[in-house]
PDB file with SEQRES, HELIX, SHEET and CRYST1 records, atoms N, CA, C and O in Angstrom:
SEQRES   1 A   66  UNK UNK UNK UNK UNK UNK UNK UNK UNK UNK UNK UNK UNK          
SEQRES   2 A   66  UNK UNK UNK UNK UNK UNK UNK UNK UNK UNK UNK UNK UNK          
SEQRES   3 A   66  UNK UNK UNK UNK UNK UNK UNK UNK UNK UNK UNK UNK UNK          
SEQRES   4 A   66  UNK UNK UNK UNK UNK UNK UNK UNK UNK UNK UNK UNK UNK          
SEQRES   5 A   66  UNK UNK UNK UNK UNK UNK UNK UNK UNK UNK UNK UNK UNK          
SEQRES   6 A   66  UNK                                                          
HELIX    1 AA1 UNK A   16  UNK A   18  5                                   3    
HELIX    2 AA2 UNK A   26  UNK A   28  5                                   3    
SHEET    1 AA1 5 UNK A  21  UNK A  25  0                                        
SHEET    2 AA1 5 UNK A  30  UNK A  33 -1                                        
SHEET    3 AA1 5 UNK A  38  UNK A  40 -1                                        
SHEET    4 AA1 5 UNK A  45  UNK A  46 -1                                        
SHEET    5 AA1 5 UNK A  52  UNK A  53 -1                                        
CRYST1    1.000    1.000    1.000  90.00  90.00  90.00 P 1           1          
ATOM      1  N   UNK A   1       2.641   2.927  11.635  1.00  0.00           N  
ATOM      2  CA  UNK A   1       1.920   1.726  11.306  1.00  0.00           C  
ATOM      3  C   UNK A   1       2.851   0.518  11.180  1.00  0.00           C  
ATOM      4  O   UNK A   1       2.354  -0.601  11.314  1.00  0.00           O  
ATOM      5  N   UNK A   2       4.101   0.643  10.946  1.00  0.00           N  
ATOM      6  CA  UNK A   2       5.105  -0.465  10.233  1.00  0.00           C  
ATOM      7  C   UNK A   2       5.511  -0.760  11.621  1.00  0.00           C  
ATOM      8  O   UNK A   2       5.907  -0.090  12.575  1.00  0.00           O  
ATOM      9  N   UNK A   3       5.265  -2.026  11.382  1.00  0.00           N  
ATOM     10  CA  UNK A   3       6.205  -2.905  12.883  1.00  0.00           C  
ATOM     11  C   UNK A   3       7.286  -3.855  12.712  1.00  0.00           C  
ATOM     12  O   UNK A   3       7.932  -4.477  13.556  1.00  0.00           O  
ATOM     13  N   UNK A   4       7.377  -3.833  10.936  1.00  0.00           N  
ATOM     14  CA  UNK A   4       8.604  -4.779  11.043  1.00  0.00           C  
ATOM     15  C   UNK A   4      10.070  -4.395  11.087  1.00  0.00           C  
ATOM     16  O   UNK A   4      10.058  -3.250  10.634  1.00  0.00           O  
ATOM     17  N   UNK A   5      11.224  -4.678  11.352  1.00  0.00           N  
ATOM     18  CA  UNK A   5      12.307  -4.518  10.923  1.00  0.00           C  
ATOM     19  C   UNK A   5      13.042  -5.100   9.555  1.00  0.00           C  
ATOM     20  O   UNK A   5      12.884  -6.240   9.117  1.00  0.00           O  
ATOM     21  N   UNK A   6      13.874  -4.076   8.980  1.00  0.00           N  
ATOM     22  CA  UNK A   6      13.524  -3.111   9.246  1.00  0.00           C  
ATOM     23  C   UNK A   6      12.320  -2.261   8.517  1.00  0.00           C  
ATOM     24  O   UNK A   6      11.758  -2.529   7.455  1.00  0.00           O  
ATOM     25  N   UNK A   7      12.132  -1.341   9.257  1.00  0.00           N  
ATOM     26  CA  UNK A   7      10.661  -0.672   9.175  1.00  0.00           C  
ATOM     27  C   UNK A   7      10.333   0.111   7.316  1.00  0.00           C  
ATOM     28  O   UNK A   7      11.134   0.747   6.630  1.00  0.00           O  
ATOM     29  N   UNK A   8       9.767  -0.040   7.189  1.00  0.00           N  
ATOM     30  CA  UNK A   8       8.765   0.459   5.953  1.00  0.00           C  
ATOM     31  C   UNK A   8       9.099   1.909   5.813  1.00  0.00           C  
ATOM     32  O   UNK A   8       9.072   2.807   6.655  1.00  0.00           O  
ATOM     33  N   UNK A   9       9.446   1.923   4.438  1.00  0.00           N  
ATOM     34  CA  UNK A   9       9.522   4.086   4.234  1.00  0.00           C  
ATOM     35  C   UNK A   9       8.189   4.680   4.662  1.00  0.00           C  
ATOM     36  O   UNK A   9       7.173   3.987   4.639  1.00  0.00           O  
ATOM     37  N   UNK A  10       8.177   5.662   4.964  1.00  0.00           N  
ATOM     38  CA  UNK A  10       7.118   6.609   4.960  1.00  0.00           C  
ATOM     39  C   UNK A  10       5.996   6.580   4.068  1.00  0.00           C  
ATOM     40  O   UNK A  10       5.910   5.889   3.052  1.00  0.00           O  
ATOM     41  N   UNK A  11       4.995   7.514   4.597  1.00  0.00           N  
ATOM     42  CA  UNK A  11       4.482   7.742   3.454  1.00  0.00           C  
ATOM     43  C   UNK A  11       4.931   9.157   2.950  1.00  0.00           C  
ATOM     44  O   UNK A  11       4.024   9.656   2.283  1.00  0.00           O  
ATOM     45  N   UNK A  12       5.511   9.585   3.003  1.00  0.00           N  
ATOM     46  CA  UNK A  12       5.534  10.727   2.808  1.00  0.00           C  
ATOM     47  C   UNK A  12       7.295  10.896   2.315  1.00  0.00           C  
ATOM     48  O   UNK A  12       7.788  12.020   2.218  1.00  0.00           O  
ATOM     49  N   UNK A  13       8.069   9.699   2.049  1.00  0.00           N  
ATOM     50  CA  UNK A  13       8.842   9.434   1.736  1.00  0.00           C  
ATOM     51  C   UNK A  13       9.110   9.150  -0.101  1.00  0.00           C  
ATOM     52  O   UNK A  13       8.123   8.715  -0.694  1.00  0.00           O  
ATOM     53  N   UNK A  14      10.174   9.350  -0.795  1.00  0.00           N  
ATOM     54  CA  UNK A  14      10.349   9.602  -2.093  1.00  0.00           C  
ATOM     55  C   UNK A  14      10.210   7.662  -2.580  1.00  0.00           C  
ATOM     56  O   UNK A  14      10.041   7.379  -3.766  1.00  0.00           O  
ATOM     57  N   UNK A  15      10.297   6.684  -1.650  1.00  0.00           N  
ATOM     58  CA  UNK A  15      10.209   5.514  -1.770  1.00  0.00           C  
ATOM     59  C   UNK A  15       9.142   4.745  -1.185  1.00  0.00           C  
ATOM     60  O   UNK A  15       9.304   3.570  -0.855  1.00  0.00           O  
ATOM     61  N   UNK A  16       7.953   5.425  -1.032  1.00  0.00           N  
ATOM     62  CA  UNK A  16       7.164   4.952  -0.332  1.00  0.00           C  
ATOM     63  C   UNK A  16       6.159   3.503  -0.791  1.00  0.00           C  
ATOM     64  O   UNK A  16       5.736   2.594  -0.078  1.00  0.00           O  
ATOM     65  N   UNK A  17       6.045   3.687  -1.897  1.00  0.00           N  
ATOM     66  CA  UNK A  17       6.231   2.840  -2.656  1.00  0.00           C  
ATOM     67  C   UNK A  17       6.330   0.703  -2.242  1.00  0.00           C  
ATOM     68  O   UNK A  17       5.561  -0.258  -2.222  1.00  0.00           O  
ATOM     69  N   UNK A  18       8.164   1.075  -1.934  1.00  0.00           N  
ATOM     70  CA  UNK A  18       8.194   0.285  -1.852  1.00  0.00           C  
ATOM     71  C   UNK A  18       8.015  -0.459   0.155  1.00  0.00           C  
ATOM     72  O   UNK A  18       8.786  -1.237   0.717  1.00  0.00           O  
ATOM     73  N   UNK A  19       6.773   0.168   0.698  1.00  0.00           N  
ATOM     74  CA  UNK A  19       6.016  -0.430   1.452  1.00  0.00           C  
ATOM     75  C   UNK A  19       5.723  -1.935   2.056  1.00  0.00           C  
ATOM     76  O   UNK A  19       4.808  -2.055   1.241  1.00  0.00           O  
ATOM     77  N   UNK A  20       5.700  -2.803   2.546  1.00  0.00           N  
ATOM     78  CA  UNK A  20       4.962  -3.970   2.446  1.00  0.00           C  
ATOM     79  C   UNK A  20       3.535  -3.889   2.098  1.00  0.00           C  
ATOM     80  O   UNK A  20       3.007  -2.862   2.522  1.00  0.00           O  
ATOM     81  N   UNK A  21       2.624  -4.825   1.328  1.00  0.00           N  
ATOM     82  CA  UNK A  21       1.056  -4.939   1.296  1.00  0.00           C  
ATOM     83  C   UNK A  21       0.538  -5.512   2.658  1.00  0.00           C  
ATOM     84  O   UNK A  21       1.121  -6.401   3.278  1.00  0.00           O  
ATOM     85  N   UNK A  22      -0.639  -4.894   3.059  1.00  0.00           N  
ATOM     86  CA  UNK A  22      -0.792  -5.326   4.091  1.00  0.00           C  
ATOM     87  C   UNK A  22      -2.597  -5.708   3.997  1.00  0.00           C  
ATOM     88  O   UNK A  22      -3.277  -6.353   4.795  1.00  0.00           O  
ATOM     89  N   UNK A  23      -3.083  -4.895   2.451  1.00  0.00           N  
ATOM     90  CA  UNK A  23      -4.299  -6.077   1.889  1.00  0.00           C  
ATOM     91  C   UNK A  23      -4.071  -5.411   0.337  1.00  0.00           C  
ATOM     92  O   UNK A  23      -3.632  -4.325  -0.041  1.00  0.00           O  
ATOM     93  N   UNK A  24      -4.760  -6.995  -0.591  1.00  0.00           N  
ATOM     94  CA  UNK A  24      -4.737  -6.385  -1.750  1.00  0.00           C  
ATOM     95  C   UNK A  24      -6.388  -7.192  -2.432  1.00  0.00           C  
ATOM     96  O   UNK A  24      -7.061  -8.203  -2.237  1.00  0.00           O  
ATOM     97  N   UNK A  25      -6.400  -5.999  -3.266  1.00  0.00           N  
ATOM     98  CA  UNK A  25      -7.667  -6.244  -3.767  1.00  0.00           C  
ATOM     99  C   UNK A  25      -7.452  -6.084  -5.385  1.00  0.00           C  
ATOM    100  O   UNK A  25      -8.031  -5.207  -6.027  1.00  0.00           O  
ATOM    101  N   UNK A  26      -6.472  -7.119  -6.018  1.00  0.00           N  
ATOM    102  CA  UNK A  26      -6.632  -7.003  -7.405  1.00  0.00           C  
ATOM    103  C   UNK A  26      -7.885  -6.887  -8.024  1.00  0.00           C  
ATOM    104  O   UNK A  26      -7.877  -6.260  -9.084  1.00  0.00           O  
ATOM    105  N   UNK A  27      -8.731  -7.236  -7.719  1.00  0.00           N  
ATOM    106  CA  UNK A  27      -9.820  -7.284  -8.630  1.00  0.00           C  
ATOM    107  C   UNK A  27     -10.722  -5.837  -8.499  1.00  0.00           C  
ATOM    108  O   UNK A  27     -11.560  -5.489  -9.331  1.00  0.00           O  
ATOM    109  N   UNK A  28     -10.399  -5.149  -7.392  1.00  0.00           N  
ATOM    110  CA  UNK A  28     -10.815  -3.567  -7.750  1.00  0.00           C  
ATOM    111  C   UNK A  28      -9.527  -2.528  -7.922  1.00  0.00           C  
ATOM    112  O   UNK A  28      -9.650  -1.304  -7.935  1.00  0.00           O  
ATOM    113  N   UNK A  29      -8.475  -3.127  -8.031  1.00  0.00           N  
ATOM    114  CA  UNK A  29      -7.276  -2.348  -8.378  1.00  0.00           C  
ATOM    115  C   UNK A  29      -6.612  -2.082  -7.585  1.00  0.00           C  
ATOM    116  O   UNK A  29      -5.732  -1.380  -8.083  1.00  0.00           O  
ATOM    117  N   UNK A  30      -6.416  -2.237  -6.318  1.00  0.00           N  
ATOM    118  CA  UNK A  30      -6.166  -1.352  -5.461  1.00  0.00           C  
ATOM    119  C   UNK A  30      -4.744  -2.207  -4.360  1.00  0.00           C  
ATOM    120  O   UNK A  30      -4.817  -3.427  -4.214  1.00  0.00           O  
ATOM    121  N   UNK A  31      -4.050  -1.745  -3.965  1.00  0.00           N  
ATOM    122  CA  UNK A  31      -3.610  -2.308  -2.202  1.00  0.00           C  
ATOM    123  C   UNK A  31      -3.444  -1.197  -1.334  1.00  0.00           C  
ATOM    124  O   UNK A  31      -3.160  -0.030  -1.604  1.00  0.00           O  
ATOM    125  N   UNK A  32      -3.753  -1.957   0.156  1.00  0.00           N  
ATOM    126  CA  UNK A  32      -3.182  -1.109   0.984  1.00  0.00           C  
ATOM    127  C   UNK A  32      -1.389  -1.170   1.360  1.00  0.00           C  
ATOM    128  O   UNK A  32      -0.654  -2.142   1.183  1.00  0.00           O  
ATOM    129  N   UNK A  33      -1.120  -0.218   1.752  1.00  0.00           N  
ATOM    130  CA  UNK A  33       0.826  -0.643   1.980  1.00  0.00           C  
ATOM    131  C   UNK A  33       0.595  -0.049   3.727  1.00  0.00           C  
ATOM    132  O   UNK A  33      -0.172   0.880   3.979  1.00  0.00           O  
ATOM    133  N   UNK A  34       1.273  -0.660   4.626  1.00  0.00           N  
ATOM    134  CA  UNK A  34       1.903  -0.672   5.851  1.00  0.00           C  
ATOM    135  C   UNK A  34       2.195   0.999   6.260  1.00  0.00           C  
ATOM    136  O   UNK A  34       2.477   1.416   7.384  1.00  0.00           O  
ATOM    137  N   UNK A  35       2.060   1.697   5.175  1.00  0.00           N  
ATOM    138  CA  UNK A  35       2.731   3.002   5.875  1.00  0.00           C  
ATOM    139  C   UNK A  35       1.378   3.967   5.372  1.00  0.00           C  
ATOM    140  O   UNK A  35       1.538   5.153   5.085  1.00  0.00           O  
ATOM    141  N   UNK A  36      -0.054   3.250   5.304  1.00  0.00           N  
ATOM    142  CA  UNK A  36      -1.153   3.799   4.918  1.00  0.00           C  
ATOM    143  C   UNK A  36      -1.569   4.378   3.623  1.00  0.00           C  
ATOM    144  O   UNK A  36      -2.590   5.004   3.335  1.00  0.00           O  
ATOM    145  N   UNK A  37      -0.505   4.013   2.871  1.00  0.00           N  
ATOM    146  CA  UNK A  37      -1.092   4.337   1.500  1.00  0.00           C  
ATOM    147  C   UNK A  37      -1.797   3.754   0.837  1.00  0.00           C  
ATOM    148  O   UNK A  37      -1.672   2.574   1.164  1.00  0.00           O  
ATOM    149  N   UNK A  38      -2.741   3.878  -0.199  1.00  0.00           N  
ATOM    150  CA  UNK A  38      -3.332   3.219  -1.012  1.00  0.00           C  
ATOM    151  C   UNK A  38      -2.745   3.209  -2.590  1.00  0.00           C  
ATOM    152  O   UNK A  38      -2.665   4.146  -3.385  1.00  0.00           O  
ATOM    153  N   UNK A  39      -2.457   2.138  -2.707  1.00  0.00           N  
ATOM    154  CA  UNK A  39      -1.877   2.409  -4.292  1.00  0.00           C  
ATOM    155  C   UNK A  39      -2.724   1.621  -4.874  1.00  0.00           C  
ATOM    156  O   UNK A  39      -3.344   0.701  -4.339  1.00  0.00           O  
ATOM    157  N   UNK A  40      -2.781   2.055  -6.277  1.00  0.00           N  
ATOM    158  CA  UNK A  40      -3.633   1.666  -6.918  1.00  0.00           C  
ATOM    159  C   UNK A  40      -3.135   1.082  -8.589  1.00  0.00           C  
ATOM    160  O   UNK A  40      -2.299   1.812  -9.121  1.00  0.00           O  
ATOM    161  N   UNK A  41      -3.445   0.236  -9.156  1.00  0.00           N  
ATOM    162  CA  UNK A  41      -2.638  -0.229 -10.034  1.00  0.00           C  
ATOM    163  C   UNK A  41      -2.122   0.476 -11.190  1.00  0.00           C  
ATOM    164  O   UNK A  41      -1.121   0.182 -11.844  1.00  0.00           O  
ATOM    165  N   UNK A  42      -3.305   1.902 -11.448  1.00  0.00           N  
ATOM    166  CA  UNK A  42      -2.534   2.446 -12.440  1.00  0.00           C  
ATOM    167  C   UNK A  42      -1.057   3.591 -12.237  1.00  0.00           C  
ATOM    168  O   UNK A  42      -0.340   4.248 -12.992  1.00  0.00           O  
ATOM    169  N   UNK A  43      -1.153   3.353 -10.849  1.00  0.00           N  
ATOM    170  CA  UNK A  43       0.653   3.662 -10.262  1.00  0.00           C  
ATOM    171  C   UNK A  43      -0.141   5.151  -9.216  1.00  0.00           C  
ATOM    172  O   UNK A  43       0.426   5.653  -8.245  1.00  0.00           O  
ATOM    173  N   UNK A  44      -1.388   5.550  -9.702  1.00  0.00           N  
ATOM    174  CA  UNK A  44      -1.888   6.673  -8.816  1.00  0.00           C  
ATOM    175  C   UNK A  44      -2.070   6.123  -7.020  1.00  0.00           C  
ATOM    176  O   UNK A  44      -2.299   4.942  -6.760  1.00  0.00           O  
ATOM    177  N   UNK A  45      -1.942   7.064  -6.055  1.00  0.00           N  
ATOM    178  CA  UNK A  45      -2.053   7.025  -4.926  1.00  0.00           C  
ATOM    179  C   UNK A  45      -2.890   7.881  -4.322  1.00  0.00           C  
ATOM    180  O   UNK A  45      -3.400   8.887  -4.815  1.00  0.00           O  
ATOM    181  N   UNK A  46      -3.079   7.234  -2.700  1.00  0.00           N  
ATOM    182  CA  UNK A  46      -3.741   8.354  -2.050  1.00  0.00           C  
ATOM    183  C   UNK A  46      -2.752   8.157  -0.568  1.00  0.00           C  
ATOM    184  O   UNK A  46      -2.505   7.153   0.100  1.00  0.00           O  
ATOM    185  N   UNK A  47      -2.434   9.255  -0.453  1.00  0.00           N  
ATOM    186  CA  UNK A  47      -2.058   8.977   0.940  1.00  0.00           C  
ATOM    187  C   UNK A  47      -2.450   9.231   2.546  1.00  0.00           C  
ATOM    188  O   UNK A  47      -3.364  10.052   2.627  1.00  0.00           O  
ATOM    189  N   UNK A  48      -2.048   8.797   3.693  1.00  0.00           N  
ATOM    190  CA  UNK A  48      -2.606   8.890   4.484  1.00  0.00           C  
ATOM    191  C   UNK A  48      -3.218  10.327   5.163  1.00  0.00           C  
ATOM    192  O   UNK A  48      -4.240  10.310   5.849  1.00  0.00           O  
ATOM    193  N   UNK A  49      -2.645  11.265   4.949  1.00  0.00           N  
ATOM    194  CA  UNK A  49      -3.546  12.547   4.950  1.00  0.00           C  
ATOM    195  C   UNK A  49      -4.513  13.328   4.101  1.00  0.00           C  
ATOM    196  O   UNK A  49      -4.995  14.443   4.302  1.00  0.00           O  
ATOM    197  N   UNK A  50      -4.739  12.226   2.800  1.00  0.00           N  
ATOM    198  CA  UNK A  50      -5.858  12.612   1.979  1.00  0.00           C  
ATOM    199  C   UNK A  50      -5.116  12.896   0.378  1.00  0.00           C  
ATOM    200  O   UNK A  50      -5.515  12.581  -0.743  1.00  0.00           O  
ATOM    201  N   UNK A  51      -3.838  13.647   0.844  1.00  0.00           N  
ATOM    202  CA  UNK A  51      -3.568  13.809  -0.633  1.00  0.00           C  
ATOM    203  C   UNK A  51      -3.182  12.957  -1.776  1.00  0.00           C  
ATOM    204  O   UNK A  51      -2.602  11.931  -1.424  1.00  0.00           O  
ATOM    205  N   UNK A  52      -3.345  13.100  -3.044  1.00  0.00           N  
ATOM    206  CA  UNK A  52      -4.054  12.307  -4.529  1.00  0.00           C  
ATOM    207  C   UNK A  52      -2.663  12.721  -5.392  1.00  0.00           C  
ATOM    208  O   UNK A  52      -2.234  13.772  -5.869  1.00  0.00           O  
ATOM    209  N   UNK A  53      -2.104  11.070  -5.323  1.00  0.00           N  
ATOM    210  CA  UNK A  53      -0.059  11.052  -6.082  1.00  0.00           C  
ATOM    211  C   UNK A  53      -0.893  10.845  -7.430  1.00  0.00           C  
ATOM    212  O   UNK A  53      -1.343   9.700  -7.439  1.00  0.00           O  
ATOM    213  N   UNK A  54      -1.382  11.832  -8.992  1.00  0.00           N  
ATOM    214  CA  UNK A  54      -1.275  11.250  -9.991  1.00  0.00           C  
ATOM    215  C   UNK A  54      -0.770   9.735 -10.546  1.00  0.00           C  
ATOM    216  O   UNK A  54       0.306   9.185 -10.311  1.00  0.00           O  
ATOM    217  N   UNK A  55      -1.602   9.372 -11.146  1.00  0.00           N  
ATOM    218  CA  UNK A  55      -0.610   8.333 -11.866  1.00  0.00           C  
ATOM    219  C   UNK A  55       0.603   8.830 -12.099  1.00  0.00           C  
ATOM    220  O   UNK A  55       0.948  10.012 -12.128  1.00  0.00           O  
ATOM    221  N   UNK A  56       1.598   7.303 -12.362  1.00  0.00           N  
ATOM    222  CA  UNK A  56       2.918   8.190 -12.822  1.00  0.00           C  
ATOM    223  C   UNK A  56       3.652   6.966 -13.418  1.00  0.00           C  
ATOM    224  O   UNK A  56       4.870   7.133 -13.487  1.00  0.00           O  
ATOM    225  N   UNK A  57       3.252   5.924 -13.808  1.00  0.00           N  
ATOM    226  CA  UNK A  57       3.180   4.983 -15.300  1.00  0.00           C  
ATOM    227  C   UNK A  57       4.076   5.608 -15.932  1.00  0.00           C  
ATOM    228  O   UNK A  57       4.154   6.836 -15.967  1.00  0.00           O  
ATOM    229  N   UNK A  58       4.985   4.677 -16.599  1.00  0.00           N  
ATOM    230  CA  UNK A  58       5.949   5.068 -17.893  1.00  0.00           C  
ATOM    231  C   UNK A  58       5.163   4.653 -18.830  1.00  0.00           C  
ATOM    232  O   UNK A  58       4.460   3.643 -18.805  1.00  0.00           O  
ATOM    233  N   UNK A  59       5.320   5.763 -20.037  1.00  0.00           N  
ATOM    234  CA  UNK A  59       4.732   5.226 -20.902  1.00  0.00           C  
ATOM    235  C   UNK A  59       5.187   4.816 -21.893  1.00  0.00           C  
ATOM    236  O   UNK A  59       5.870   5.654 -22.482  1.00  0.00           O  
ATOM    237  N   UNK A  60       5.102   3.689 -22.452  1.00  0.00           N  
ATOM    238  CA  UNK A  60       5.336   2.654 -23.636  1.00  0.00           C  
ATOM    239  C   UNK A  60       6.097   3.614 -24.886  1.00  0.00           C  
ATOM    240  O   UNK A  60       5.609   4.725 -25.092  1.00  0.00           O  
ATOM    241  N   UNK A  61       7.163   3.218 -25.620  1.00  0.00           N  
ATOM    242  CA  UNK A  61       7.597   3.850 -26.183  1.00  0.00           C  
ATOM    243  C   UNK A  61       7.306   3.491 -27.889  1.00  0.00           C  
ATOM    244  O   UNK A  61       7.406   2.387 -28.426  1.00  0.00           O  
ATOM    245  N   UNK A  62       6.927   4.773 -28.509  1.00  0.00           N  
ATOM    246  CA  UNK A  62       6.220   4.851 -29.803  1.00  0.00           C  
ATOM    247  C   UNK A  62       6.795   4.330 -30.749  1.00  0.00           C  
ATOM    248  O   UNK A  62       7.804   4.872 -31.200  1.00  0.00           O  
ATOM    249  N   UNK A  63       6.080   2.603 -31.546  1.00  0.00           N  
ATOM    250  CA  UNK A  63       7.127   2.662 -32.632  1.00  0.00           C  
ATOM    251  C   UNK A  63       7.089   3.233 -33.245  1.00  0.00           C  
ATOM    252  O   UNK A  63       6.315   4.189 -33.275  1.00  0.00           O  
ATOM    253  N   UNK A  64       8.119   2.874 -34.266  1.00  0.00           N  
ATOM    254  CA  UNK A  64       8.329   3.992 -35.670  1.00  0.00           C  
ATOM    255  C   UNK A  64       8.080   3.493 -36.814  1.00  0.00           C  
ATOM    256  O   UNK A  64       8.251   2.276 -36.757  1.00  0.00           O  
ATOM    257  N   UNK A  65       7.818   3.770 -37.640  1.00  0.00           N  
ATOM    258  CA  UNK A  65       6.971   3.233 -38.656  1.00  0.00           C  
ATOM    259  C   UNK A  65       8.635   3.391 -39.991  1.00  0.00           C  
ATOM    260  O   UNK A  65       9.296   4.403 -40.227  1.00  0.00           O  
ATOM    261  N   UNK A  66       8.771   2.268 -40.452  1.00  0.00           N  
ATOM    262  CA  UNK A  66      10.004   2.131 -41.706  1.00  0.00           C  
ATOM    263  C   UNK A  66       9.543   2.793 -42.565  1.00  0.00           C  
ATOM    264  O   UNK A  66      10.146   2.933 -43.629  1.00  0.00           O  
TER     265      UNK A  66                                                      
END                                                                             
């Protein structure tokens, strides 16, 4: 799918991630990336052969109470 130089990771790559957007739809959560993924804002994916990347969000670290 990627036509630019240089070209876009995979999808199926450990950085895929960092993709170009090629549409985004903040207001239902979502973009498409150049190498057919769909990411979605809470960090979950789908990728181009169907399979479903969990979220994977860091999560906020617990204060502690004095």
């Amino acid at each position: 799918m990627c036509s630019h130089e240089p070209p876009c990771p995979s999808a199926d790559s450990a950085d895929r991630e960092a993709a170009r957007q090629v549409a985004s739809h903040p207001a239902q959560g979502w973009s498409l990336l150049c190498n057919g993924v769909l990411l979605f804002e809470d960090t979950g994916e789908i990728l181009p052969d169907g399979q479903v990347i969990a979220p994977h969000r860091a999560m906020p670290a617990k204060a502690v109470a004095a």
